[in-house]
ZAMARGU-4260 file (C-alpha; in steps of 0.2 Angstrom, whole numbers, plus 5000, padded with zeros to 4 digits):
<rodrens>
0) 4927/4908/4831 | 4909/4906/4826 | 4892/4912/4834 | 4890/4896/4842 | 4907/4897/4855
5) 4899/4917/4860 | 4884/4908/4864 | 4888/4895/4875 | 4904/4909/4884 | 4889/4920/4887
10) 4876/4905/4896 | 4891/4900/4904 | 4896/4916/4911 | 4875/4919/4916 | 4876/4903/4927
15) 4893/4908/4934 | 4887/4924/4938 | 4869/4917/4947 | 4878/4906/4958 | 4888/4924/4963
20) 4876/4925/4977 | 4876/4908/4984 | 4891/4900/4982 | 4906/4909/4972 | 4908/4926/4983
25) 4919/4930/4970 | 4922/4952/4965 | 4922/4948/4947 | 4905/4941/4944 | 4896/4950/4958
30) 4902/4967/4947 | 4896/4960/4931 | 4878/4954/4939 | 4877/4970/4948 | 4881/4979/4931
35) 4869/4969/4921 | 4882/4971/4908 | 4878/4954/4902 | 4859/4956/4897 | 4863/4967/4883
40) 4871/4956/4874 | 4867/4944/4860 | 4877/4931/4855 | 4872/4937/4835 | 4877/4957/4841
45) 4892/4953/4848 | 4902/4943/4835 | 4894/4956/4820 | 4900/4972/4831 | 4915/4964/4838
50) 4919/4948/4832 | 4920/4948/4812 | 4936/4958/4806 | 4944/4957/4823 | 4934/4975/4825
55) 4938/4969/4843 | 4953/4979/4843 | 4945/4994/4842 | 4937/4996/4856 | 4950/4994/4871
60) 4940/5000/4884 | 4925/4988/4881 | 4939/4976/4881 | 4951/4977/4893 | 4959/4969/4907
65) 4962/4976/4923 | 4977/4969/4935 | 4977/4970/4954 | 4986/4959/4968 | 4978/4951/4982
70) 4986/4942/4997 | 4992/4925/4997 | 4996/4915/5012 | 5006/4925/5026 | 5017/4940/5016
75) 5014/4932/4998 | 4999/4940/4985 | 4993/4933/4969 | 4989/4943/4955 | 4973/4943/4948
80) 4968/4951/4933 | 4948/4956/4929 | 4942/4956/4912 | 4930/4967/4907 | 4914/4960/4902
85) 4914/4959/4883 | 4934/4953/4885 | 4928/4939/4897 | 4914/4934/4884 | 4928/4934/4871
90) 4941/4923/4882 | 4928/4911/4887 | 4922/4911/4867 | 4939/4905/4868 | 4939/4892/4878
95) 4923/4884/4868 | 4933/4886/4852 | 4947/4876/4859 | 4937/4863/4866 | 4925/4862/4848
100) 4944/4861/4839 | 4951/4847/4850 | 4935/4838/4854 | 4940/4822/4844 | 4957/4819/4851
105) 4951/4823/4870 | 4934/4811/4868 | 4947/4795/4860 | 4963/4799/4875 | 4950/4801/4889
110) 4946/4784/4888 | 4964/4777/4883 | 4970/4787/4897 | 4957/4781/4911 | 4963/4761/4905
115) 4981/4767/4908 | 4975/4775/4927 | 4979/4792/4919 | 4968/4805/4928 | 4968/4825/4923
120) 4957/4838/4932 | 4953/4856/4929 | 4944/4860/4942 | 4926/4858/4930 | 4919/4848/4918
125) 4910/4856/4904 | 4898/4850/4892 | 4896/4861/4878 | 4881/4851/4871 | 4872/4855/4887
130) 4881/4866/4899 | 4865/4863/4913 | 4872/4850/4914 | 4891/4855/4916 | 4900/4853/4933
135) 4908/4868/4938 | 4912/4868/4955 | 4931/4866/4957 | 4928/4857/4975 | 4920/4843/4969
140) 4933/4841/4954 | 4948/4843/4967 | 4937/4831/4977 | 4937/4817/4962 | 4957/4822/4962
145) 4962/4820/4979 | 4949/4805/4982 | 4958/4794/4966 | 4975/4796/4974 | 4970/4789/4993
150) 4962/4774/4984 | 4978/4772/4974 | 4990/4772/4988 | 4975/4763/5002 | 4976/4748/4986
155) 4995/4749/4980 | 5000/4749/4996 | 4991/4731/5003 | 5004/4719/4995 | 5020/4731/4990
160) 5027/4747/4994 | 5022/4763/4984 | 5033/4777/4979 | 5022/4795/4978 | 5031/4809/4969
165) 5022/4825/4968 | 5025/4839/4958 | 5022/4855/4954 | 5025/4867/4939 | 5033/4884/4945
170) 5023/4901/4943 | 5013/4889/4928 | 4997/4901/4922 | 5011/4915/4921 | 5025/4905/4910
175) 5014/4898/4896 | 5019/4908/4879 | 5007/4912/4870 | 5017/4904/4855 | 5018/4889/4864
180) 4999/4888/4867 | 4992/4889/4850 | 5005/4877/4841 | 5002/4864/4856 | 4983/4866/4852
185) 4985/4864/4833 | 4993/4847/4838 | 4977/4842/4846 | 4966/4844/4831 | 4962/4835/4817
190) 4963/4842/4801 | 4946/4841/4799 | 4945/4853/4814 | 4957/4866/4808 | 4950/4866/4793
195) 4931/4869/4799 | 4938/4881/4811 | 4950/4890/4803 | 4964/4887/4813 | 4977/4894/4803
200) 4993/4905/4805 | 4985/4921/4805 | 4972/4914/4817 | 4984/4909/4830 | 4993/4926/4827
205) 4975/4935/4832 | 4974/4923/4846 | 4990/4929/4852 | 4987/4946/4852 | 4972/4945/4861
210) 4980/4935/4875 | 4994/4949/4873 | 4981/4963/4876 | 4976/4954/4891 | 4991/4949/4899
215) 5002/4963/4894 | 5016/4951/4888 | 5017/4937/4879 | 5016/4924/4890 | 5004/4920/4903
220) 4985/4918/4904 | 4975/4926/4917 | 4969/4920/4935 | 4955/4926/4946 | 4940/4917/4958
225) 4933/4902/4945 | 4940/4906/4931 | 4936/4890/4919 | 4945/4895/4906 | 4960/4899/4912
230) 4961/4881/4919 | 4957/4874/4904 | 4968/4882/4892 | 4984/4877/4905 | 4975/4859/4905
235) 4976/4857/4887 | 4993/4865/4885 | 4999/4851/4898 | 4993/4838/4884 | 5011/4833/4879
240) 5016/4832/4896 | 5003/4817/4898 | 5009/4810/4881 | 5027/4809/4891 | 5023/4801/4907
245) 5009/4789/4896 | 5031/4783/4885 | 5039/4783/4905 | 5024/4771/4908 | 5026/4758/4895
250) 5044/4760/4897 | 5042/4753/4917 | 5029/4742/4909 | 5015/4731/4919 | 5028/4726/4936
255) 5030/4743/4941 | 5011/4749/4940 | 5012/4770/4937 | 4996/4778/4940 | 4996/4797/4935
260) 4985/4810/4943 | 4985/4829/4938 | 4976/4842/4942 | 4981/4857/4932 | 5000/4857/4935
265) 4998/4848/4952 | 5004/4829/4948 | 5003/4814/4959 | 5016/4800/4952 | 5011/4785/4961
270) 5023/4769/4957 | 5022/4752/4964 | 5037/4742/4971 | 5039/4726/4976 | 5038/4722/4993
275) 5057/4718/4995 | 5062/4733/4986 | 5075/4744/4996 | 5070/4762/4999 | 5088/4768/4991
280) 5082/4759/4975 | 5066/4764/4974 | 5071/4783/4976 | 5085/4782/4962 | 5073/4776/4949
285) 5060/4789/4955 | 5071/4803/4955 | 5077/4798/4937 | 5056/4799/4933 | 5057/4818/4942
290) 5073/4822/4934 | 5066/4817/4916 | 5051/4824/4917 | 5060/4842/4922 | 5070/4841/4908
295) 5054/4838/4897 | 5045/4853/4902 | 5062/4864/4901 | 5064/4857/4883 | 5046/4857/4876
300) 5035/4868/4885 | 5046/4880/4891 | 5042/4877/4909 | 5051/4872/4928 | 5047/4861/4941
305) 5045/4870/4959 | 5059/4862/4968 | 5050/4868/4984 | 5037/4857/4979 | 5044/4843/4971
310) 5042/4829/4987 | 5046/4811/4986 | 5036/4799/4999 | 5039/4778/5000 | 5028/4770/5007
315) 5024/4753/5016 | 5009/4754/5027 | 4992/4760/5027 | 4999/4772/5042 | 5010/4779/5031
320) 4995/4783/5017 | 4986/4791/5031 | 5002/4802/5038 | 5004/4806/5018 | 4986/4812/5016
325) 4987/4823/5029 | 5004/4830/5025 | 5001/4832/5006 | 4983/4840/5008 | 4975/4826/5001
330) 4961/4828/5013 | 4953/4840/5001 | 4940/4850/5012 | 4943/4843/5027 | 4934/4826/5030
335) 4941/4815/5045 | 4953/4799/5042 | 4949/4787/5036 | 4938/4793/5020 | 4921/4786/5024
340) 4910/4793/5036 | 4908/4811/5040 | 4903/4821/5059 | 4887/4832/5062 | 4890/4850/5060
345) 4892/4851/5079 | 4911/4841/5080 | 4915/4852/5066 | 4910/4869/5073 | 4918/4863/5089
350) 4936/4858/5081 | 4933/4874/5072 | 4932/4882/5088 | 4946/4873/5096 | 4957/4880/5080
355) 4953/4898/5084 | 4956/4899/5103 | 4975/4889/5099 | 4977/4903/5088 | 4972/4916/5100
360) 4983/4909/5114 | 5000/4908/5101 | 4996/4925/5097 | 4995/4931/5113 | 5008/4923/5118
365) 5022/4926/5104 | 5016/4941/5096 | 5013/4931/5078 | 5007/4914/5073 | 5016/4903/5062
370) 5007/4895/5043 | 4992/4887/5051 | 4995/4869/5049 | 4988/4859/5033 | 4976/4851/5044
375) 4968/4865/5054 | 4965/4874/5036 | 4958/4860/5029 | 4948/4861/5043 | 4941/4880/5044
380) 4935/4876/5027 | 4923/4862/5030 | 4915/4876/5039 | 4907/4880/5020 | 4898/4863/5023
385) 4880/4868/5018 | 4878/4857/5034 | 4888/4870/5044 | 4882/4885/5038 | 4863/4882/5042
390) 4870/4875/5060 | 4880/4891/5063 | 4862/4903/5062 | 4857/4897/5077 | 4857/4906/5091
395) 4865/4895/5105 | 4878/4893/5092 | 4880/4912/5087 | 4883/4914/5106 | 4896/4900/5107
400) 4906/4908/5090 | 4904/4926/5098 | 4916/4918/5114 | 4931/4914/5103 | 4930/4929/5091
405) 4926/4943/5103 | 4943/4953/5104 | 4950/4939/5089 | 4966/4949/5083 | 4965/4956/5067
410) 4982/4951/5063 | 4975/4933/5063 | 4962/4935/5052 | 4971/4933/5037 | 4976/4918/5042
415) 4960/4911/5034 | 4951/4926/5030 | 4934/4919/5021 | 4932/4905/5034 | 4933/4920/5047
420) 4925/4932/5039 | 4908/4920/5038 | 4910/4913/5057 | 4912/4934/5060 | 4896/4939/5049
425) 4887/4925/5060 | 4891/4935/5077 | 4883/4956/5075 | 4894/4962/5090 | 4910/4956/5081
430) 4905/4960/5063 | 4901/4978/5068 | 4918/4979/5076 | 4926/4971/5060 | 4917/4985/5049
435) 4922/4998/5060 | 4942/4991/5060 | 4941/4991/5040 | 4932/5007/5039 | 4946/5017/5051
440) 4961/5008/5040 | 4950/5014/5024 | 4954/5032/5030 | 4972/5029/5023 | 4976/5035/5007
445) 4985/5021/5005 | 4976/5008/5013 | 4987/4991/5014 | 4979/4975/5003 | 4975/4967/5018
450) 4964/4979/5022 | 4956/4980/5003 | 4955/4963/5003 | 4945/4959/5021 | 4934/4975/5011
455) 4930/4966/4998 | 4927/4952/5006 | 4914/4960/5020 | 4907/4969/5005 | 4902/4953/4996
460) 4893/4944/5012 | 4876/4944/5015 | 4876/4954/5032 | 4885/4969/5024 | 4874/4983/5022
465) 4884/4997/5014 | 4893/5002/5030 | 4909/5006/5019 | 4903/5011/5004 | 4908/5031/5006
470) 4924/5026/5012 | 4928/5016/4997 | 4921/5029/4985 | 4930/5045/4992 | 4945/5032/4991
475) 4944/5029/4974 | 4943/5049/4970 | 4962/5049/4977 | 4968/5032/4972 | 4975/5026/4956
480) 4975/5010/4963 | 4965/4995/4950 | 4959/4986/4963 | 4951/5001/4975 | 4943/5005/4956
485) 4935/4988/4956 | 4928/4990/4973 | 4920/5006/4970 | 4911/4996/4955 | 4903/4987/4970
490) 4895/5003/4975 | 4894/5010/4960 | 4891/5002/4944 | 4900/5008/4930 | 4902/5001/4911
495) 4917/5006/4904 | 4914/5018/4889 | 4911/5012/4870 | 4922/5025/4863 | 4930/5017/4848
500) 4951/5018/4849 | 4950/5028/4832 | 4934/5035/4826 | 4930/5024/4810 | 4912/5015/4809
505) 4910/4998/4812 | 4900/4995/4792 | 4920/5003/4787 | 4930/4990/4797 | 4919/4974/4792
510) 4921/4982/4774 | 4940/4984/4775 | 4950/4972/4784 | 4966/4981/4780 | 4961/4997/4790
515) 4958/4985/4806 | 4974/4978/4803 | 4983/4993/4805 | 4973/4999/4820 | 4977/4983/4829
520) 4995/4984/4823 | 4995/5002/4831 | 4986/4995/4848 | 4997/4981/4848 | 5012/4992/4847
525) 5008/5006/4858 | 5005/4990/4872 | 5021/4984/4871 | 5030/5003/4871 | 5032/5003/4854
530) 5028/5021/4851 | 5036/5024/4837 | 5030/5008/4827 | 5013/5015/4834 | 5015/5031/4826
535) 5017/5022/4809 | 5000/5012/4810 | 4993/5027/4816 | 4997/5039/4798 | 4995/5020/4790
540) 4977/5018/4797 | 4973/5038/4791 | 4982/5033/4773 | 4973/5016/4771 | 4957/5025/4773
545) 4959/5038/4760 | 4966/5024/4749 | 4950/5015/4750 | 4936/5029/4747 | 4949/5038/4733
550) 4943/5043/4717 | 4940/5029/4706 | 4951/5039/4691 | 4966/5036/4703 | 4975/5018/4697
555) 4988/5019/4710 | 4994/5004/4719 | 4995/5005/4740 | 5014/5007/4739 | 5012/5022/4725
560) 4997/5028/4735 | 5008/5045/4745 | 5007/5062/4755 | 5000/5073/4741 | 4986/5059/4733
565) 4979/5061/4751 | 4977/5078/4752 | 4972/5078/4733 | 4956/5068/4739 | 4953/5074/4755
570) 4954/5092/4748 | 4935/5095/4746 | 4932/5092/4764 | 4945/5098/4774 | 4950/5114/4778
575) 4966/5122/4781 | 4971/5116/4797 | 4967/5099/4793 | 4977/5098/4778 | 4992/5104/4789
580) 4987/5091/4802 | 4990/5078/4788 | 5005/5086/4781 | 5012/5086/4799 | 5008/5068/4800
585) 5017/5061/4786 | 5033/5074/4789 | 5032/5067/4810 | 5034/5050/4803 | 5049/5054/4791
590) 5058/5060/4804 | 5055/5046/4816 | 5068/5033/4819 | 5058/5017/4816 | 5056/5025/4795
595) 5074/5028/4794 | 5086/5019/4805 | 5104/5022/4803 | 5099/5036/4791 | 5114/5048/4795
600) 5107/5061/4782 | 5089/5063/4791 | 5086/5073/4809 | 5078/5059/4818 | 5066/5062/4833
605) 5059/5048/4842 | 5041/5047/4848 | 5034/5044/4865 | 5019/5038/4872 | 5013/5058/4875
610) 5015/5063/4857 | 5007/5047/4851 | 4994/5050/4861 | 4992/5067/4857 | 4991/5063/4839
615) 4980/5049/4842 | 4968/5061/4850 | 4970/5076/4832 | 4966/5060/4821 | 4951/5056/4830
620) 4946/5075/4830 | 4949/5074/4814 | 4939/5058/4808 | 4924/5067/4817 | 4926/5080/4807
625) 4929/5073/4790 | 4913/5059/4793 | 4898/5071/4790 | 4906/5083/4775 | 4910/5065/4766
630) 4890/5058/4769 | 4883/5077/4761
</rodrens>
């Protein structure tokens, strides 16, 4: 990774975070703008403090990830994770590296693959030359994505039938391996690439653990509002899945035109038939595509097709396309059938309307409401239309929404809860009752996530003038809960510390890489459970250190290098207590079961993550300690 990829993850993450305001509403960026934490940082700082010798590592809280869930749909959540700043900066450095690494191969595909109507989104489209110029608004990419498959089928579909198989890839961001990720990446770049890049084994291992230190595990990459990179990465780990459908391509060959659209792992197989080709036909030769390309991902990528999602339409007639659109959320954001034309913000506001009372009736009625139908969601969110949303400030309108959400049960509102929340904020009598709702739920020490999530959510509007605040603040004293943490940075700003995981300078580490090595073995370990691996590259961090500043009279090799040469050297500034501190180090790891497995002759005594920790905390005591004596 070079100074070059930090610089354009920072500018990208400073444009992200500008358009928090406006367009995003999304908790990650409005805690990093509202803790500035971006502004102290440069590019040329970031990769000499952090960067060079993987010194990263040693400073876990700077670079950390923090997981929480949020709802999904009615019962389901998604989890989310939220990088701290300096890790997002690293993970997007990422992401640049990887595009700067397979540049060459992506620039020569794209243009084979656009001949061959092959299509991949991922949701943005970023120039690293100039990213003022990048497009990273996922609509308008989805847009692009949903708008090439109604052409395809509108045009296949005037002299033949058309066979539409889409699928989807199950639980995909959190079932990519790591392993996976970095070899399917080294077989996108030229060698020149790797060489200038240094894409090599130990780089991929480093890439690994990074991904590992974010995710927890080892596979999976992580997911939040607008997160570029994450999209990327899972495009480009898709690559040999394009390179599989390009060979089923030019096996069917030109009389059975197949037409590929993906965006991220949601793929549109589109394939011609001839006019007089029965349906029972057509859907054996598709299934044999579905049932291949399932056994391809199994095989190579370690991945499985949603059987929930896997749907196989035949088409004849332009009716049909339409019924598909509909049915498949092709309609992107909502724009009446057919594509061209539009309605003014009134029609919208009115169907919008329309929506809301069927929904109140149901639930008056019933008790509950069914999944709002594809149409009717598609359609709450074109109230986002820039178009809309100046409509809905005035007042006649305000007076018109605050009819249908007076009294609107708050059961429904997670139904769509951004659309509801903005149509709410529009109308002060119902907004006031909303707050007022969310504040009395907040009182809970255990609040539920819909109620976190409709907090966040009024937090983040421009209407909301700190009603909740306390609430969430007195919440987060009681609460071990991540995500009431990362509301309570809403109200209170608060960088992580830059307390280093073991107390060694910076000019040491860059000097040493073997000291880092141990250190990120030991954090490494210690994340996977691996106390008493931990343990070792704890004493091995403490031994590696004396092994570089001893006396130049001592010839010993690392492996000679024991117990008693380290209190030899340190013996001029250390007291007693520290010299049984080390003694008790190096006996503690004698006795522990990773040095001597199966030793029959050797009480074993295995460590936790307590005794680690307490250790941990004795070495840094003791670093502080040893540092000034060593500098008199």
């Amino acid at each position: 990774m070079q100074e070059s990829h930090i610089k354009s993850a920072i500018e990208l993450l400073k444009i992200q975070v500008a358009s928090t305001k406006y367009n995003y509403r999304s908790l990650d960026f409005e805690i990093i703008r509202r803790e500035s934490s971006l502004d102290i940082i440069t590019p040329e700082e970031f990769y000499r403090n952090y960067i060079k010798n993987d010194i990263c590592f040693n400073y876990p809280y700077l670079f950390s990830s923090i997981p929480y869930s949020v709802p999904k749909g009615d019962g389901g959540v998604r989890k989310f994770h939220f990088l701290e700043t300096h890790l997002r900066i690293l993970y997007y450095s990422l992401g640049f590296y990887f595009l700067d690494l397979t540049k060459d191969v992506r620039i020569e595909l794209k243009g084979i693959q656009d001949r061959s109507f092959m299509y991949t989104h991922y949701g943005a489209d970023i120039n690293p030359a100039s990213l003022g110029r990048s497009d990273i608004d996922y609509k308008k990419d989805y847009q692009k994505f949903t708008s090439k498959i109604r052409k395809t089928a509108r045009n296949a579909v005037k002299d033949g039938k058309i066979a539409v198989l889409h699928l989807d890839i199950q639980d995909f961001f959190h079932s990519i391996e790591h392993s996976l990720l970095t070899q399917v990446l080294r077989e996108q770049a030229l060698p020149e690439a790797q060489l200038r890049l240094k894409y090599n084994e130990q780089t991929r291992l480093t890439i690994r653990e990074i991904l590992f230190l974010i995710m927890q595990r080892s596979e999976g990459l992580p997911i939040s509002q607008h997160n570029i990179i994450s999209n990327l990465l899972s495009h480009l780990f898709l690559h040999h899945l394009d390179c599989y459908i390009r060979e089923i391509q030019l096996e069917l060959g030109s009389s059975f035109l197949l037409t590929y659209h993906r965006y991220v792992d949601d793929m549109f197989i589109t394939v011609k038939f001839p006019i007089g080709e029965s349906n029972q036909s057509i859907g054996t030769k598709m299934l044999d595509i579905s049932t291949r390309i399932g056994e391809y991902l199994s095989g190579n990528l370690a991945l499985s097709l949603n059987p929930l999602k896997t749907r196989l339409d035949i088409i004849s007639s332009e009716d049909e396309v339409d019924s598909l659109i509909e049915r498949s959320r092709l309609v992107s954001f909502y724009q009446p059938l057919p594509d061209e034309g539009g309605e003014p913000p009134k029609t919208t506001l009115s169907r919008t309307v329309e929506i809301l009372t069927k929904l109140k009736a149901e639930y008056k009625e019933r008790g509950h409401v069914s999944r709002l139908s594809t149409n009717d969601d598609l359609a709450l969110k074109q109230c986002f239309q820039n178009a809309v949303i100046q409509y809905t400030d005035i007042e006649d309108v305000k007076k018109q929404l605050e009819k249908v959400l007076q009294d609107f049960p708050s059961a429904l509102i997670p139904k769509s809860m951004k659309v509801l929340v903005f149509l709410i904020s529009r109308v002060p009598i119902v907004l006031k009752s909303l707050i007022e709702h969310v504040s009395a739920n907040l009182c809970d020490l255990r609040p539920s996530l819909i109620t976190l999530y409709l907090a966040e959510n009024l937090m983040l509007i421009e209407q909301y003038r700190n009603e909740i605040d306390d609430k969430i603040v007195d919440l987060q004293k009681k609460s071990s809960s991540s995500y009431i943490y990362l509301l309570s940075r809403l109200v209170i700003p608060s960088i992580p510390s830059r307390d280093r995981y073991i107390n060694i300078e910076n000019c040491e580490l860059e000097e040493h890489s073997s000291i880092i090595y141990q250190i990120r073995c030991g954090i490494i370990a210690e994340k996977r459970g691996f106390h008493g691996v931990a343990y070792n590259h704890l004493l091995n961090t403490l031994q590696e250190w004396c092994f570089v500043h001893r006396e130049s009279s001592n010839k010993k090799s690392r492996n000679q290098y024991n117990c008693k040469d380290v209190i030899k050297w340190l013996e001029p500034f250390t007291d007693h207590s520290d010299i049984i501190f080390v003694m008790t180090m190096f006996d503690r790891r004698n006795r522990n079961t990773i040095s001597h497995p199966g030793d029959e002759g050797v009480e074993v005594l295995t460590i936790d993550n307590l005794e680690y920790k307490q250790h941990l905390e004795k070495l840094n005591s003791f670093f502080n300690r040893i540092y000034p004596r060593l500098l008199r």
